[in-house]
NUMARNU-23192 format. One record per residue: residue number from 1; residue in one letter; chain; x, y, z of N, C-alpha, C in turn. Coordinates in nm, 2 decimals. Layout:
REM residues N
(atom NUM,"A","A",(X,Y,Z),(X,Y,Z),(X,Y,Z)),
...
This chain:
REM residues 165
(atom 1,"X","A",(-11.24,-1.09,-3.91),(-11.32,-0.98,-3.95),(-11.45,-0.98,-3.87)),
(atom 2,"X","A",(-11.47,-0.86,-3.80),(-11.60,-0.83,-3.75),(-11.74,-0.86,-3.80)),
(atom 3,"X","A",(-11.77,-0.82,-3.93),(-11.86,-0.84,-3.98),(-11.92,-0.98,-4.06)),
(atom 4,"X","A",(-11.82,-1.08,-4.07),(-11.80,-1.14,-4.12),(-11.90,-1.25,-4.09)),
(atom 5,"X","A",(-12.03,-1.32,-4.18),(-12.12,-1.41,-4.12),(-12.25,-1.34,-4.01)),
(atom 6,"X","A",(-12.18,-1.26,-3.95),(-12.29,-1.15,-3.83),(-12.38,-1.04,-3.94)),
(atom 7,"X","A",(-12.29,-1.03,-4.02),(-12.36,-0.92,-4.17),(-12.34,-0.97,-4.29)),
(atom 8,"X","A",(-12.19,-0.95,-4.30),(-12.11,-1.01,-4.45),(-12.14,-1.13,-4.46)),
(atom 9,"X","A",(-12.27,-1.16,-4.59),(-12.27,-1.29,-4.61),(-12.37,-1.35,-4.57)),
(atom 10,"X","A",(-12.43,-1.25,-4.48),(-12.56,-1.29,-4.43),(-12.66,-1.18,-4.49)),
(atom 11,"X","A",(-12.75,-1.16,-4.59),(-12.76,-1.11,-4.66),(-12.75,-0.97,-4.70)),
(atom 12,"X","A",(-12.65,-0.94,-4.67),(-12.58,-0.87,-4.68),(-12.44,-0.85,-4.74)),
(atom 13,"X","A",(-12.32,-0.83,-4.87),(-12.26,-0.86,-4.92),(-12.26,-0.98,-5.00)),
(atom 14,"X","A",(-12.35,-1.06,-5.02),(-12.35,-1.14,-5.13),(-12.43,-1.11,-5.24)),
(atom 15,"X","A",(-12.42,-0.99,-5.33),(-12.45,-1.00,-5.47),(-12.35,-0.97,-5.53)),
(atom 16,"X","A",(-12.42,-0.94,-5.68),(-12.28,-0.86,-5.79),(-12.26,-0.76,-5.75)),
(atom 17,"X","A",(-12.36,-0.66,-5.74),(-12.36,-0.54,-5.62),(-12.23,-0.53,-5.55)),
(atom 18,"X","A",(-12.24,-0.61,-5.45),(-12.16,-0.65,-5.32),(-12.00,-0.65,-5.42)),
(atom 19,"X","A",(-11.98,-0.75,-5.46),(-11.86,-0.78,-5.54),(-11.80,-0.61,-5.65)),
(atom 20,"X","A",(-11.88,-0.56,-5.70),(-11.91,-0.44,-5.76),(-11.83,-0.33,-5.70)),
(atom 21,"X","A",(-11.86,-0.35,-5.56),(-11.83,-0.24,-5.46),(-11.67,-0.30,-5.42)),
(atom 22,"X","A",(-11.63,-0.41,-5.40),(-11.55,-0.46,-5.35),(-11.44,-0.44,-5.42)),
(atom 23,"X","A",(-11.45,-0.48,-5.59),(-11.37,-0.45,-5.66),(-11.35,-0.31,-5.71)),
(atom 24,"X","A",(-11.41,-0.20,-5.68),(-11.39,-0.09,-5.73),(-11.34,-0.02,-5.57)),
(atom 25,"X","A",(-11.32,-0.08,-5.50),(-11.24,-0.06,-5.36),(-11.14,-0.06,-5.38)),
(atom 26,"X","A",(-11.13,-0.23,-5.41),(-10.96,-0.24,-5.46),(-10.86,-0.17,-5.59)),
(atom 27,"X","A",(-10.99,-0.14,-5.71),(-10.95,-0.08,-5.78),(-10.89,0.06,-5.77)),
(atom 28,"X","A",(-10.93,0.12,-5.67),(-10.90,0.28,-5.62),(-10.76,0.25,-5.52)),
(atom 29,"X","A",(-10.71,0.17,-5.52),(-10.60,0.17,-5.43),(-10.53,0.26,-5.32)),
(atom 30,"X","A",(-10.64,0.29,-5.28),(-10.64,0.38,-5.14),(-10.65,0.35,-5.00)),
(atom 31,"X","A",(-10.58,0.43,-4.94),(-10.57,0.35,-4.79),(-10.70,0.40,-4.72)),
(atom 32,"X","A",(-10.78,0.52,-4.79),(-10.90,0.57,-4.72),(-10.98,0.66,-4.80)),
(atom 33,"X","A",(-11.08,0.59,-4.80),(-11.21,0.67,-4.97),(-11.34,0.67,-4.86)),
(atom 34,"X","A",(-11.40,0.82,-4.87),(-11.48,0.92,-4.82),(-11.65,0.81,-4.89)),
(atom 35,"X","A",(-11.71,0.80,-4.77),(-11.86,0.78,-4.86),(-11.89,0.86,-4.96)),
(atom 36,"X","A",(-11.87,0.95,-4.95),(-11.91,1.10,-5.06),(-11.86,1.03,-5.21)),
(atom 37,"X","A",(-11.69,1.05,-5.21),(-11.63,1.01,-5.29),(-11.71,0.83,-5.39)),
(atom 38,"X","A",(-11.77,0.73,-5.31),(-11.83,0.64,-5.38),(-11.93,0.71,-5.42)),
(atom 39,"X","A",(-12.06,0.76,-5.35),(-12.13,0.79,-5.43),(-12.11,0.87,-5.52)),
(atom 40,"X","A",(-11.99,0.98,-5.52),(-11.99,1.07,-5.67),(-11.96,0.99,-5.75)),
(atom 41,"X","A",(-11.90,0.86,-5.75),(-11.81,0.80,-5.83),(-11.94,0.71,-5.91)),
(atom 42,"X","A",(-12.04,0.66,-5.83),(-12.17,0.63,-5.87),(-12.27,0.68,-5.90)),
(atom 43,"X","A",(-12.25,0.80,-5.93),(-12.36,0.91,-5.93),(-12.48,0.87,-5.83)),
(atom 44,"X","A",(-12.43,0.89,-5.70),(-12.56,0.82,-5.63),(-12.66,0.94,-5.59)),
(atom 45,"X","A",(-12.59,1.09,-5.66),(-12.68,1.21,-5.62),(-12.80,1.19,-5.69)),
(atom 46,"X","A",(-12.80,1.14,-5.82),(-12.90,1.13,-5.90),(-13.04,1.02,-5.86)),
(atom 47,"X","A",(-13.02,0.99,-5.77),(-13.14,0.88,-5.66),(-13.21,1.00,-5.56)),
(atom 48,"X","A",(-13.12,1.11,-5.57),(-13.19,1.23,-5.45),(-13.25,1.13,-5.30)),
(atom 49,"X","A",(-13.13,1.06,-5.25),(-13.18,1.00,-5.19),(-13.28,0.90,-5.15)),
(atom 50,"X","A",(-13.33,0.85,-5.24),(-13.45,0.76,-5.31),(-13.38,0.59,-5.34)),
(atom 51,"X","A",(-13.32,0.51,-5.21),(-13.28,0.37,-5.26),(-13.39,0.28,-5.24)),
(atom 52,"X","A",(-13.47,0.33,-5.30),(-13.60,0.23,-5.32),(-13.60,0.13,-5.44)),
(atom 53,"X","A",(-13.57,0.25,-5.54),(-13.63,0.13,-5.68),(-13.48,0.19,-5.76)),
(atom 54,"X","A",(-13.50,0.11,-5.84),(-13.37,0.15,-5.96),(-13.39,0.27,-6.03)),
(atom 55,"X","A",(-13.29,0.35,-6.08),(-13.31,0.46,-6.15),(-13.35,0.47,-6.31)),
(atom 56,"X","A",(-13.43,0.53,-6.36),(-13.46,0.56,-6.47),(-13.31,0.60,-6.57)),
(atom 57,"X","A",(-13.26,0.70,-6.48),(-13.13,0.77,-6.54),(-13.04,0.65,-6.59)),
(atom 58,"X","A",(-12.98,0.62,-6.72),(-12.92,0.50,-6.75),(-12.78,0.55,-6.74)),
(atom 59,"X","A",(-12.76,0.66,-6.60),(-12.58,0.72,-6.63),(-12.57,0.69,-6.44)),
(atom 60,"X","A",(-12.71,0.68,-6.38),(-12.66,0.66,-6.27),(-12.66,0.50,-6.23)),
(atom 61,"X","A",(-12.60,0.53,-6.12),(-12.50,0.39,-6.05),(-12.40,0.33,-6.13)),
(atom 62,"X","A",(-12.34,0.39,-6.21),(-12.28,0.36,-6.32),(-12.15,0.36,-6.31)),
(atom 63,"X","A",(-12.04,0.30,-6.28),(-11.86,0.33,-6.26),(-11.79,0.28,-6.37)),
(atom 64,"X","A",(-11.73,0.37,-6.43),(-11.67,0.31,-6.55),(-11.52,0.31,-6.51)),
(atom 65,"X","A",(-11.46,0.14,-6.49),(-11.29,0.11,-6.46),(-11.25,0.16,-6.54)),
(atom 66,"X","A",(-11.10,0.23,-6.49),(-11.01,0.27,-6.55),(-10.96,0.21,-6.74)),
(atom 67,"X","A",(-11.00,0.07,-6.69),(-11.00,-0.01,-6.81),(-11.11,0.03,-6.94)),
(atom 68,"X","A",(-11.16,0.06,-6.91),(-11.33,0.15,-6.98),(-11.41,0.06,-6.93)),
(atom 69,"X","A",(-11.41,-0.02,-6.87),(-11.52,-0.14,-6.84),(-11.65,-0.04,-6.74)),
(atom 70,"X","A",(-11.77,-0.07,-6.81),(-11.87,0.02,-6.70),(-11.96,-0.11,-6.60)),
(atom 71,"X","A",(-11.99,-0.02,-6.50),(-12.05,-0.16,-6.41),(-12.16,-0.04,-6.31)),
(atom 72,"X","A",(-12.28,-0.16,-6.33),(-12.37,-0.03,-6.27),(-12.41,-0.08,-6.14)),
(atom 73,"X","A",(-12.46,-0.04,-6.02),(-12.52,-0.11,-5.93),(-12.66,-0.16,-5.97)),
(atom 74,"X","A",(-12.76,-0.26,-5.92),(-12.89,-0.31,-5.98),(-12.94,-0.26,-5.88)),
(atom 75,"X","A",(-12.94,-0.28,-5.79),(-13.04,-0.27,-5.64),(-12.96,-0.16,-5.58)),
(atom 76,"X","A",(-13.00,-0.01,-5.54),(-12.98,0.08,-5.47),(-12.96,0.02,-5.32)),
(atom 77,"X","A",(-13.01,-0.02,-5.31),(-13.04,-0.04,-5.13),(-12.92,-0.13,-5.09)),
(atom 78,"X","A",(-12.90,-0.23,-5.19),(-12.81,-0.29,-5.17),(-12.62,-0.25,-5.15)),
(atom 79,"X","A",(-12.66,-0.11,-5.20),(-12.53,-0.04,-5.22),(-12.54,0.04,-5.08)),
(atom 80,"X","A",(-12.65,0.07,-5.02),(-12.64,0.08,-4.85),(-12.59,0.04,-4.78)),
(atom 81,"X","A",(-12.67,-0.12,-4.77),(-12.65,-0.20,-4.68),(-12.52,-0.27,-4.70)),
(atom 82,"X","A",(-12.45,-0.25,-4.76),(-12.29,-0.31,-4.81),(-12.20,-0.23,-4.77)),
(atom 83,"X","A",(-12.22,-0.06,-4.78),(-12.14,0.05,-4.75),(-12.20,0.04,-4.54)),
(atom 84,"X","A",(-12.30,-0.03,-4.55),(-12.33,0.03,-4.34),(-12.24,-0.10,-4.29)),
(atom 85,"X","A",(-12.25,-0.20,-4.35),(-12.12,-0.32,-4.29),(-11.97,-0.28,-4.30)),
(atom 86,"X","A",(-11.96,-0.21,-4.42),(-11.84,-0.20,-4.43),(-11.77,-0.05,-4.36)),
(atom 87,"X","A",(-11.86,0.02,-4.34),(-11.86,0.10,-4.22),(-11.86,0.11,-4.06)),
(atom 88,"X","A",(-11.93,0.01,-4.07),(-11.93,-0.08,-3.91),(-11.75,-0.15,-3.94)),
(atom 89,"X","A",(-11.72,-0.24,-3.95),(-11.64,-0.32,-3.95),(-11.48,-0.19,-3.95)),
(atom 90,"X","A",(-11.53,-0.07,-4.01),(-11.40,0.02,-3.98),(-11.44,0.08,-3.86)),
(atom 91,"X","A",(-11.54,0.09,-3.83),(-11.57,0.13,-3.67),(-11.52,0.07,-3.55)),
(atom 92,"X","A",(-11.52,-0.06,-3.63),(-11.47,-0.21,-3.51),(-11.33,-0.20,-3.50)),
(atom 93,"X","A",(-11.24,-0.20,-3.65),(-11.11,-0.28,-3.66),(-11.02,-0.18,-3.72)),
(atom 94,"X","A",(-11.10,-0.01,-3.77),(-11.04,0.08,-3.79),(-11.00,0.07,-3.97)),
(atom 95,"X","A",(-10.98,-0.04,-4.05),(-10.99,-0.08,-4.18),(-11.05,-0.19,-4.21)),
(atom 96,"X","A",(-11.06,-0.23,-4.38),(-11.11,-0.29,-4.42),(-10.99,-0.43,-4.47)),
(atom 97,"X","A",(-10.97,-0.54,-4.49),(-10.91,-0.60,-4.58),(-10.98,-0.67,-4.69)),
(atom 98,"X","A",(-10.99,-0.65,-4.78),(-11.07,-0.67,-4.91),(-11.09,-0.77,-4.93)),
(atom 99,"X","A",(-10.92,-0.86,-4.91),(-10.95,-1.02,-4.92),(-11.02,-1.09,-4.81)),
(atom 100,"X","A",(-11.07,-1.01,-4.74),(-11.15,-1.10,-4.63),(-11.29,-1.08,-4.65)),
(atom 101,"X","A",(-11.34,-1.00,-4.75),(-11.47,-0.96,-4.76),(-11.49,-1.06,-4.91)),
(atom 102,"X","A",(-11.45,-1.03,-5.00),(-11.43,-1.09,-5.11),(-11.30,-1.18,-5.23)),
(atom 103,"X","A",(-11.33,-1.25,-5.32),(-11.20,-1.22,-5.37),(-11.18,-1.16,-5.47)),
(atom 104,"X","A",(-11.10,-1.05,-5.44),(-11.05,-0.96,-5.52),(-10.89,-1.00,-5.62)),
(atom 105,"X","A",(-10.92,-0.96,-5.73),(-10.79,-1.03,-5.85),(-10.71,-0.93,-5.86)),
(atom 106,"X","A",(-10.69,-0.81,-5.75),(-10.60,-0.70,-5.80),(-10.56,-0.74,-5.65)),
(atom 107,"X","A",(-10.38,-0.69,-5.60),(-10.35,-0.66,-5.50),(-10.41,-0.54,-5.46)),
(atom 108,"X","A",(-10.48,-0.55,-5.33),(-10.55,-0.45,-5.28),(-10.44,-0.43,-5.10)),
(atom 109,"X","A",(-10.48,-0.29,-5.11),(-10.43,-0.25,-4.93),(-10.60,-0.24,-4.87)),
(atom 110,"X","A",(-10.53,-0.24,-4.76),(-10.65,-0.21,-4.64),(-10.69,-0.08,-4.67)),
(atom 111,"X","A",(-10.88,-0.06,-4.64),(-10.89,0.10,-4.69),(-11.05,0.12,-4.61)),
(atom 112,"X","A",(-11.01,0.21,-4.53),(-11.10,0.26,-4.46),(-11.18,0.37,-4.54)),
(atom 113,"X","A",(-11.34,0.33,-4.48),(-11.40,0.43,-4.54),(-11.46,0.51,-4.44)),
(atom 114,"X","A",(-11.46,0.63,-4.47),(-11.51,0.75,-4.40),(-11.66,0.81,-4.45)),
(atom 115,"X","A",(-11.68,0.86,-4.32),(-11.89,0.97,-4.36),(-11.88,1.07,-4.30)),
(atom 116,"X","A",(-11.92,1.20,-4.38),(-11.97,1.31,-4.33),(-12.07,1.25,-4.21)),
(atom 117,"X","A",(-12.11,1.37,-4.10),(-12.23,1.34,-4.03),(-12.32,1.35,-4.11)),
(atom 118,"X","A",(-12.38,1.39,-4.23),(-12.49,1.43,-4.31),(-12.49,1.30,-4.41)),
(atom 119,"X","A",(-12.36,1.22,-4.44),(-12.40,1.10,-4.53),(-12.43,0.99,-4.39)),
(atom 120,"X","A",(-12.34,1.00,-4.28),(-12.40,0.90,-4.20),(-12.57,0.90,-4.20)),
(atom 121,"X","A",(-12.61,1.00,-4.15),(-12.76,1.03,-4.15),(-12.85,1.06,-4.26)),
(atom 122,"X","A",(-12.80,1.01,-4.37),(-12.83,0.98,-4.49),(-12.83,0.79,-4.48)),
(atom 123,"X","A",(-12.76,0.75,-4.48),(-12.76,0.57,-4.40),(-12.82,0.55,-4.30)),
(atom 124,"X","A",(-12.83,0.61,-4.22),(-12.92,0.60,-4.08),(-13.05,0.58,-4.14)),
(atom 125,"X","A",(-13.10,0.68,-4.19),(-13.24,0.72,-4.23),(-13.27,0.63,-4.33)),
(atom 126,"X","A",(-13.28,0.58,-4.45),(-13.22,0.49,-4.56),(-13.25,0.35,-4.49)),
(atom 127,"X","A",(-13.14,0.28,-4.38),(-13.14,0.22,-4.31),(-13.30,0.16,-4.23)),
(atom 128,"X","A",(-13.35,0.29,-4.18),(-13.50,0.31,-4.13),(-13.59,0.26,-4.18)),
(atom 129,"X","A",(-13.60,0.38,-4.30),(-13.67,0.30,-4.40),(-13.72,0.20,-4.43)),
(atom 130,"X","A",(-13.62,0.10,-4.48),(-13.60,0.00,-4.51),(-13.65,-0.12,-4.43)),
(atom 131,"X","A",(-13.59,-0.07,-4.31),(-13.65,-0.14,-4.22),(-13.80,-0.14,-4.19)),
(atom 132,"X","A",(-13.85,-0.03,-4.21),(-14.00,-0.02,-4.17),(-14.02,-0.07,-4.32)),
(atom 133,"X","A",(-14.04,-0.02,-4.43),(-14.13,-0.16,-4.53),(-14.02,-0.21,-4.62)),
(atom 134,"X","A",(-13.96,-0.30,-4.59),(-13.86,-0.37,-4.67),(-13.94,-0.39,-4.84)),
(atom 135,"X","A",(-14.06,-0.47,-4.79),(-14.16,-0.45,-4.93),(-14.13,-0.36,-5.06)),
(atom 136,"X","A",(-14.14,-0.20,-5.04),(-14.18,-0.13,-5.10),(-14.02,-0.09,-5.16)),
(atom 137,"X","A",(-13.93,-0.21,-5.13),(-13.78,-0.19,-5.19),(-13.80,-0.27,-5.32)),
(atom 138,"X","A",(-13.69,-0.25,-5.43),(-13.69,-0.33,-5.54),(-13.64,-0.45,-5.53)),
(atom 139,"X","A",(-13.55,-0.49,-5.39),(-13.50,-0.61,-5.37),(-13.61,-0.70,-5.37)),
(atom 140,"X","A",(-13.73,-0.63,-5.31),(-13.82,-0.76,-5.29),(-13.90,-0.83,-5.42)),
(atom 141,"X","A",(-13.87,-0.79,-5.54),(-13.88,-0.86,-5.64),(-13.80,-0.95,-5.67)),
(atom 142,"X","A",(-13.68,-0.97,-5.57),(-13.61,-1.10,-5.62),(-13.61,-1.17,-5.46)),
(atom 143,"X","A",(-13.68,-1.11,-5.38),(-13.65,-1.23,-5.25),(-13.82,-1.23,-5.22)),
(atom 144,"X","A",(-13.85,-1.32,-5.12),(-13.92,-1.39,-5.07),(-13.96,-1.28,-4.96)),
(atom 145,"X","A",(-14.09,-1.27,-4.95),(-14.12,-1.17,-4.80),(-14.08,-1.26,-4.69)),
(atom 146,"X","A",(-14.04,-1.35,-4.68),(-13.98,-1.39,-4.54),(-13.84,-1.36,-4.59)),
(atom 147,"X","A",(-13.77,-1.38,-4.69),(-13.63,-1.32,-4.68),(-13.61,-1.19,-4.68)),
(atom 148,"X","A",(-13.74,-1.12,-4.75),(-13.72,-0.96,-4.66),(-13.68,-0.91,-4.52)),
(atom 149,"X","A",(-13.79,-1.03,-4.49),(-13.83,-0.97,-4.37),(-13.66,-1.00,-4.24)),
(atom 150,"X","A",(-13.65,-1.10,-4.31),(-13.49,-1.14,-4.22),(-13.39,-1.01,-4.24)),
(atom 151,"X","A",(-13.38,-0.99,-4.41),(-13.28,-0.89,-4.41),(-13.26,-0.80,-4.33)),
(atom 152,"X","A",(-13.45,-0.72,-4.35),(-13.49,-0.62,-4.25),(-13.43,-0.60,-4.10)),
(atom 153,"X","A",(-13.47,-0.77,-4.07),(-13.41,-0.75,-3.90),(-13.25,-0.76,-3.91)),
(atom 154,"X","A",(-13.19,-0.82,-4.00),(-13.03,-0.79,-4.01),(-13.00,-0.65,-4.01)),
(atom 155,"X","A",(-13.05,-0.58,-4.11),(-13.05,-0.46,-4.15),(-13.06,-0.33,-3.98)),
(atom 156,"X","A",(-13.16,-0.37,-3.94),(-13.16,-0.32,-3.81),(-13.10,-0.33,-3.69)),
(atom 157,"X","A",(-13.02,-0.48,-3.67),(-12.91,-0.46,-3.54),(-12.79,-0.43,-3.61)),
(atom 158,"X","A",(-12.74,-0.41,-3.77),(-12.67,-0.39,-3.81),(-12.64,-0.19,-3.78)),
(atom 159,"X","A",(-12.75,-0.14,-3.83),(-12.81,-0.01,-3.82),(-12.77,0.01,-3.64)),
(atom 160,"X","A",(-12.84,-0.08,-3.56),(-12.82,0.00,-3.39),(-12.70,-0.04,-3.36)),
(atom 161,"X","A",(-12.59,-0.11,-3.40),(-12.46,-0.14,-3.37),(-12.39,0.02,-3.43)),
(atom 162,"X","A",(-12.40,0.05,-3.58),(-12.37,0.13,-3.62),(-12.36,0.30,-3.54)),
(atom 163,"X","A",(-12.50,0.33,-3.55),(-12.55,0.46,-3.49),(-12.59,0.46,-3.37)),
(atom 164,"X","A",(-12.62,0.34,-3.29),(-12.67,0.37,-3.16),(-12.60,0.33,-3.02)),
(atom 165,"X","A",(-12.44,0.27,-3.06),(-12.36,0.27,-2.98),(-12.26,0.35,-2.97)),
């Protein structure tokens, strides 16, 4: 796996978040789910593009499994920077395999995700952001401004690998 240690894992893909995303991958049993399609699935319109801080709205980032089980994302940004690796790495290898990112307890297929130009540049920009004041993200109430600041530079050759090659 491409990503694997170079992003995944390096702070990047290790939260519940990360896991969150993984298993509602697997759970959609699809060989290919549209960025669009996650975020409608997470109401991520209701951030109006704002992955700064958590939402007030207690319906967004919210996915309720087929099972009725509901599971919400905590850190916005985090749901970026999970979806730009896992986008990169179908850039690289053309799909995803689930079990190589996490472990997942359902049989999953390989499943590429796809972006409008308008959500790529919706991650691009997001991406920027982030980069220029990691700070003024909600993550940094649980990391260290030196582990910001790492993510940050992760976050950015991850970002120029993405859009600028």
């Amino acid at each position: 796996m491409y990503i694997e240690g170079k992003y995944w894992d390096n702070y990047i893909g290790d939260t519940d978040d990360s896991l969150l995303l993984v298993d509602y991958l697997a759970e959609k049993q699809k060989k290919e789910i549209t960025v669009g399609e996650i975020f409608s699935d997470f109401n991520v319109d209701r951030l109006q593009g704002d992955f700064k801080s958590r939402c007030d709205d207690p319906l967004a980032l919210v996915y309720t499994f087929p099972e009725g089980l509901e599971w919400d994302i905590h850190i916005p940004i985090c749901l970026i920077t999970d979806l730009s690796a896992l986008l990169l790495e179908c850039k690289v290898n053309g799909y995803i395999d689930l079990h190589e990112v996490a472990t997942v307890t359902k049989a999953a297929t390989p499943v590429r995700i796809t972006a409008t130009p308008e959500e790529h540049d919706l991650i691009n920009r997001t991406l920027k952001d982030f980069v220029s004041n990691p700070l003024s993200y909600d993550l940094s109430d649980m990391c260290s401004e030196e582990e910001m600041q790492e993510t940050a530079e992760i976050c950015e050759a991850l970002r120029k690998e993405l859009y600028e090659k």
